[in-house]
N, C-alpha and C positions, 0 to 999 in steps of 0.2 A: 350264719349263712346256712342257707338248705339246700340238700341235694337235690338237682332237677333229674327226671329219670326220662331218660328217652325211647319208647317203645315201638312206637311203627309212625314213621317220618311219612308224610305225603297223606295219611289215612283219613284227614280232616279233611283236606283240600281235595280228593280224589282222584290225587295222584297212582300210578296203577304201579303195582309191588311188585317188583324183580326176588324170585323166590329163586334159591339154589338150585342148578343144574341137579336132577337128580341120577340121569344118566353119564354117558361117555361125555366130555366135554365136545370130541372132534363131533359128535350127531348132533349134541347140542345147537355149534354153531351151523351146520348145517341144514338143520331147520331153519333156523332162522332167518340163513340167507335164499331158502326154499323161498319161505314166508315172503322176504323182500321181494323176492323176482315175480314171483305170483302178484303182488299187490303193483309194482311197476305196469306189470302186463296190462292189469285190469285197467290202470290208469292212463296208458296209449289206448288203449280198447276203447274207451271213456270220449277220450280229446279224436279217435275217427269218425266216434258215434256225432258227435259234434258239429263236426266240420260237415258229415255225410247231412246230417238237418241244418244247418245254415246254407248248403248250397238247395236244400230242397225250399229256401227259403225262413229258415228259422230267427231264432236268437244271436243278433252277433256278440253280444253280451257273453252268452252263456261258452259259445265256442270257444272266444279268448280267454276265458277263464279257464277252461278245462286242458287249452293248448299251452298255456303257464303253468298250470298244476305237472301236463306230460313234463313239461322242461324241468323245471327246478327238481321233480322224478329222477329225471333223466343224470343233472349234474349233479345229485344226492350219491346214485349209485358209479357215477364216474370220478368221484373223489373219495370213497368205498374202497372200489377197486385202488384205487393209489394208492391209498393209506395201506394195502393187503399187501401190493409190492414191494412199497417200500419196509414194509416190516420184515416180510419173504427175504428181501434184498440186503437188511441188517442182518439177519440170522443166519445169512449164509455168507455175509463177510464177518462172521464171529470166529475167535481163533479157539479151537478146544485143548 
């Protein structure tokens, strides 16, 4: 039998590489949830732009697409937050 050697996973498929935090962990995630709230914004910004050209007579195709994208957005980052509560919420019913 031969050893298989695994090297960089996803790099075939182009899947995108989670490289080690090189800084503070706490900045770390806080970029990132920069990063989230920015791309969220962009995405209601997107689904008004939308809505503001379907009542000027546009694509109603195009609106509901962009006002499903704001939503499922929307409930990405409100099961986000739960999931931070409830972790917040176990760590402070931990007994030291």
């Amino acid at each position: 039998m031969t050893d298989m050697k695994i090297n960089s996973i996803g790099a075939e498929v182009g899947l995108p590489q989670i490289n080690a935090p090189s800084s503070e962990p706490s900045a770390v995630f806080d970029n990132i949830m920069q990063e989230a709230m920015g791309k969220m914004s962009q995405v209601q910004g997107d689904a008004e732009q939308a809505v503001k050209q379907l009542a000027a007579g546009g694509d109603p195709t195009e609106a509901i697409i962009a006002m499903e994208k704001a939503d499922m957005n929307f409930q990405l980052m409100i099961e986000v937050r739960n999931k931070l509560i409830s972790a917040y919420q176990t760590v402070m019913n931990m007994q030291v």
